[in-house]
C-alpha positions as MATLAB code, in Angstrom:
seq = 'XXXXXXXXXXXXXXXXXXXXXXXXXXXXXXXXXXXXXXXXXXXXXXXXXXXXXXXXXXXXXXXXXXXXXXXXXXXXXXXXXXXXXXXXXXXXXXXXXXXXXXXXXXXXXXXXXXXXXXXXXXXXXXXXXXXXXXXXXXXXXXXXXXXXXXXXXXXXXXXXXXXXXXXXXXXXXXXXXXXXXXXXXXXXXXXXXXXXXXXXXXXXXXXXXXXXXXXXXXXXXXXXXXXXXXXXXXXXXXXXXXXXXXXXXXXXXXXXXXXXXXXXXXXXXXXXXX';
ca = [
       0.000    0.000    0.000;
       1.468    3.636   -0.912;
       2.168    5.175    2.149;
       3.264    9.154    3.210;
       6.851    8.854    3.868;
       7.586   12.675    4.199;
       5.920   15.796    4.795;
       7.380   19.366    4.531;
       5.451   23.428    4.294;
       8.167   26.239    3.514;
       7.375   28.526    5.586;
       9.391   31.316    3.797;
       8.688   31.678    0.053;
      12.406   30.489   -1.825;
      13.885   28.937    1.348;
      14.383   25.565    2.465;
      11.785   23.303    3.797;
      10.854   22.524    7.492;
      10.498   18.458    7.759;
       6.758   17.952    9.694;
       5.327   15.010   11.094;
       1.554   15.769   10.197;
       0.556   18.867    7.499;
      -3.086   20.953    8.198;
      -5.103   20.998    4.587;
      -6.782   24.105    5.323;
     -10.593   24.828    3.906;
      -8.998   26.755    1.115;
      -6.439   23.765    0.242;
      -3.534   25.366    1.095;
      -0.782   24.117    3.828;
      -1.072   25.591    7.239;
       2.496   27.466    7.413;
       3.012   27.029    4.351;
       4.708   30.071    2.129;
       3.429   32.102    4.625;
       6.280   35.184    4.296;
       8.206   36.001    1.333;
      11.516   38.279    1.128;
      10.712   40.532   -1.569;
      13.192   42.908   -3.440;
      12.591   46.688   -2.950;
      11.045   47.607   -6.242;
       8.419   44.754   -6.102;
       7.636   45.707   -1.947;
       5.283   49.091   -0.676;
       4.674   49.720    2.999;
       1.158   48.388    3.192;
       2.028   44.905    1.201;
       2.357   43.163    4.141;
      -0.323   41.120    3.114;
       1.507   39.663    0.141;
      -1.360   38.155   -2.710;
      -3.501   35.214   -3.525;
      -0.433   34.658   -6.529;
       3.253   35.419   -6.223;
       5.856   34.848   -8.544;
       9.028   33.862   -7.386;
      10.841   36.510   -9.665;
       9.328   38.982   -7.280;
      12.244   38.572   -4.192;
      14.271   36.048   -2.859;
      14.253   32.637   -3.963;
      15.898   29.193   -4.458;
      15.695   29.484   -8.210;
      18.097   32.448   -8.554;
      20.035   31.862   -5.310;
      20.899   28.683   -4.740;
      22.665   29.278   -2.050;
      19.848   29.791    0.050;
      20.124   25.695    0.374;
      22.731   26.149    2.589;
      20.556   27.507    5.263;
      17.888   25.799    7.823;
      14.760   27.601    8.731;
      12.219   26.653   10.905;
       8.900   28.881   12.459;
       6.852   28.947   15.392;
       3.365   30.101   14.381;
       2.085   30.761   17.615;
       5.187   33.054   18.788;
       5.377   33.725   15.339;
       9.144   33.560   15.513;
      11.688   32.792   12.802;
      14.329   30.999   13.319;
      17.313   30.652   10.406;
      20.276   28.354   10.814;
      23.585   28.315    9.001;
      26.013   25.447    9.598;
      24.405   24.667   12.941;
      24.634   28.186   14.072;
      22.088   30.546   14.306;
      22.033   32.940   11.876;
      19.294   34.982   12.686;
      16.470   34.599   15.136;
      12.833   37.108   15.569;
       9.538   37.701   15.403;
       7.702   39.203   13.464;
       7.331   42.587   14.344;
       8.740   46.062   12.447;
      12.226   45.197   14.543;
      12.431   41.339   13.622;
      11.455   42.023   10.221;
      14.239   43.983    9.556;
      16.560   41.957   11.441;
      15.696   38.658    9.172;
      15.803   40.652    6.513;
      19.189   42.156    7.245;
      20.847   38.489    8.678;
      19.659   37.337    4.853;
      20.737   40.194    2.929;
      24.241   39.567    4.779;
      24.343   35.846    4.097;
      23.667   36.659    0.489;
      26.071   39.132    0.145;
      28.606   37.077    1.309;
      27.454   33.872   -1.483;
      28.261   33.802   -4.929;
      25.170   35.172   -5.416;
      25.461   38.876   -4.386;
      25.976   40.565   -8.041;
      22.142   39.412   -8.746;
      21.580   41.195   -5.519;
      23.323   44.284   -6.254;
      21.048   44.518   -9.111;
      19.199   47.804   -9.619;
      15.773   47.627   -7.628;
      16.452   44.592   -5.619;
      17.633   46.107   -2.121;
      16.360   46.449    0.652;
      14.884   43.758    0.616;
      11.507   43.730    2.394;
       9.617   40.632    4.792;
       6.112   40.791    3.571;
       3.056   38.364    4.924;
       1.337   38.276    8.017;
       2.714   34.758    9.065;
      -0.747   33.199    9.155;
      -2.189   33.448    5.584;
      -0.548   31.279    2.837;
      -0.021   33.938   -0.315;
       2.982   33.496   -1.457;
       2.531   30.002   -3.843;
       3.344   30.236   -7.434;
      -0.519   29.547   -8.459;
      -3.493   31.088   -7.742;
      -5.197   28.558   -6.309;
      -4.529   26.425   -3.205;
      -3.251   23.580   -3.810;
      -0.465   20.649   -1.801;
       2.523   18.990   -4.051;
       3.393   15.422   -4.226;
       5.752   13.242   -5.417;
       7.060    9.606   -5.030;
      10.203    8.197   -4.159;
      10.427    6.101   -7.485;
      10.248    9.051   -9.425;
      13.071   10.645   -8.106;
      15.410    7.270   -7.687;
      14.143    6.890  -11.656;
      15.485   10.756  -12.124;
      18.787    9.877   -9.897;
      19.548    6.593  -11.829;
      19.497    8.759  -15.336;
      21.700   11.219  -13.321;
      24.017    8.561  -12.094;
      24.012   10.042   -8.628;
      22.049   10.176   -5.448;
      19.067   12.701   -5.633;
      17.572   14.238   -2.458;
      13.718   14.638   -2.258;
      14.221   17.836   -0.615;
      15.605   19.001   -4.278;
      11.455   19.183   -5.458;
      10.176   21.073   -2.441;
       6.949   18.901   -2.028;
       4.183   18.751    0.816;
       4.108   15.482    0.575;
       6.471   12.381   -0.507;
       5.394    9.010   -1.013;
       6.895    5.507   -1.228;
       4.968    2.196   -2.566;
       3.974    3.105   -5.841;
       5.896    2.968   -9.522;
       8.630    5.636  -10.613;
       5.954    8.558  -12.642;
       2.805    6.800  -11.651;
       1.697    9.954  -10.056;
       1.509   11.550  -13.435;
      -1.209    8.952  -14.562;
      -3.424    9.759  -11.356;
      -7.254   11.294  -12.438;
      -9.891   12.004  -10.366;
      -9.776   11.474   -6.606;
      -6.754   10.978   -3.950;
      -7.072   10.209   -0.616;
      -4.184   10.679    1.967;
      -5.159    9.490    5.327;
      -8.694   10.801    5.766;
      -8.091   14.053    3.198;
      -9.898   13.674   -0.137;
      -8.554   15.741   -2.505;
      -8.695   16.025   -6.586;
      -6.024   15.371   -8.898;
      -4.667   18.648  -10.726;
      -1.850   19.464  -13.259;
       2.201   17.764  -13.026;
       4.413   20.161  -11.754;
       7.014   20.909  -14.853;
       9.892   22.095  -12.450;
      12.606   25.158  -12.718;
      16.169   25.769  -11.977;
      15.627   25.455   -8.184;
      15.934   21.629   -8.413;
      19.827   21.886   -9.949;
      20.714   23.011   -6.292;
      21.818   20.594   -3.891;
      20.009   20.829   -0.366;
      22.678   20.786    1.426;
      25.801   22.594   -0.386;
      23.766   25.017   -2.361;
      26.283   23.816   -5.448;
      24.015   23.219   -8.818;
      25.212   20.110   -9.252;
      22.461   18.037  -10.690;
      20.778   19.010  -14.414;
      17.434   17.979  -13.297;
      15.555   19.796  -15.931;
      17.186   18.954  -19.635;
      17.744   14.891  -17.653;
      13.816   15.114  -17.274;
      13.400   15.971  -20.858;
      16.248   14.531  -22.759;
      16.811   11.327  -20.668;
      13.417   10.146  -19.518;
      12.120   12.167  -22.900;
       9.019   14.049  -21.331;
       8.045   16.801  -23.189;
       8.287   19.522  -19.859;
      10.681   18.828  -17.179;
       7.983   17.144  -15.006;
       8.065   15.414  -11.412;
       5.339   15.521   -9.277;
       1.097   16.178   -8.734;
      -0.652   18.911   -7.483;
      -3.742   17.975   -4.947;
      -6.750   20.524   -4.718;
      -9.509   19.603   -2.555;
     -12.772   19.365   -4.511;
     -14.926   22.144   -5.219;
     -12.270   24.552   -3.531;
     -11.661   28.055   -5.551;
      -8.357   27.748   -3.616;
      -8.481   31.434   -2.702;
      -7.228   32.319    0.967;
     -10.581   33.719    1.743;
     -12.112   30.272    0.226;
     -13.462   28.352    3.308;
     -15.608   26.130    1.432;
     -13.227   22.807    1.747;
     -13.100   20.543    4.063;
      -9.458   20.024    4.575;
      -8.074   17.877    7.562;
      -4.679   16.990    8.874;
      -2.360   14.275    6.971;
       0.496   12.330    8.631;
       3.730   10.429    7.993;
       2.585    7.130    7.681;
      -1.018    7.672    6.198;
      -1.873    5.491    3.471;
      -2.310    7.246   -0.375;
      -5.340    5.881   -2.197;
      -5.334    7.145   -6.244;
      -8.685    6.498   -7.409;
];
């Protein structure tokens, strides 16, 4: 029986994931804690966009795609202090809450750390600083779709990737909700209609075709992996592709959509694809 093996939110928009025991599906089919806050670069930021939006694109600010380096660094948050906490080599790099004075001290610990990466030029670039934390740390706006939705992937999907690669690839490389063993390498792009993890029914929506993020390693912050043209050239999809996206049924996905039912899902759950 397919069975939940991981289970990860990003709290941060771009950063690196926080492992979980058990994910919230919230009515509106998004992951409690999940993309939550968002570092955004100074020309894309105003003073009352604290908010963030129901759709954020990842070109907007800081983020895994153009700053790999960002792997390098652990980050974990405490929704009911509302605290963030970043590591960097087991040290703390930065930790605060989330008012006017922690905001600008994450901000400023991350500005640092990228200034000091390989990385800094496309930070130097006209626009970009200061960077600005934006979200309320409750609301999750900051996912690359409209809608809410959770990601999913298998295990055999990415041992069938790291086989073509001819080297060991980390799950944490795909930046999934959820990861799943027990099932064949891609048969999560042949799911239709309904999946159920644990007691959470949700509908099956597009593939995820994936970007430069997943060329960083999750530990080094080295691209050392071409993920995207071995997808395409090696397997021979069409669109780098590895994972599903879950809505829950008749959910508009919006953060003000309470209409789903939603539920908690755990390591260990089983994963029915009808």
């Amino acid at each position: 029986m397919p069975r939940v093996v991981a289970l990860y939110r990003h709290p941060v928009k771009g950063f690196t994931p926080e492992p979980r025991d058990e994910l919230l599906i919230q009515p509106d089919g998004r992951v409690a804690g999940d993309r939550v806050l968002a570092f955004r670069f100074a020309d894309a930021a105003t003073p009352d966009d604290r908010d963030g939006l129901d759709y954020w694109p990842k070109s907007q600010g800081i983020a895994l795609e153009s700053f790999p380096a960002l792997s390098r660094l652990r980050l974990s948050y405490d929704d009911a202090a509302q605290r963030v906490r970043i590591l960097h080599e087991d040290a703390t790099l930065v930790d605060a809450g989330l008012d006017d004075a922690g905001r600008r001290e994450l901000s400023d610990a991350v500005t640092a750390f990228v200034m000091e990466s390989a990385e800094a030029k496309r930070l130097r670039r006209p626009g970009r600083l200061p960077i600005v934390l934006v979200g309320d740390g409750a609301r999750s706006r900051f996912q690359d779709r409209a809608r809410g939705y959770v990601s999913v992937h298998s295990t055999a999907s990415v041992a069938a990737l790291g086989e073509a690669l001819e080297q060991d690839i980390d799950d944490r490389r795909f930046r999934s909700n959820v990861v799943i063993d027990g099932v064949g390498a891609w048969e999560e792009l042949d799911w239709i209609g309904e999946v159920r993890i644990g007691d959470v029914r949700f509908s099956v929506d597009g593939p995820i075709v994936r970007c430069l993020a997943t060329h960083a390693n999750p530990d080094t912050g080295i691209r050392d992996a071409r993920v995207l043209t071995t997808l395409t050239s090696h397997i021979g999809q069409e669109e780098p592709t590895l994972g599903r996206l879950l809505v829950l049924p008749g959910v508009s996905g919006a953060v003000d959509d309470d209409s789903g039912r939603g539920g908690v899902i755990r390591v260990g759950d089983e994963v029915v694809a009808g």
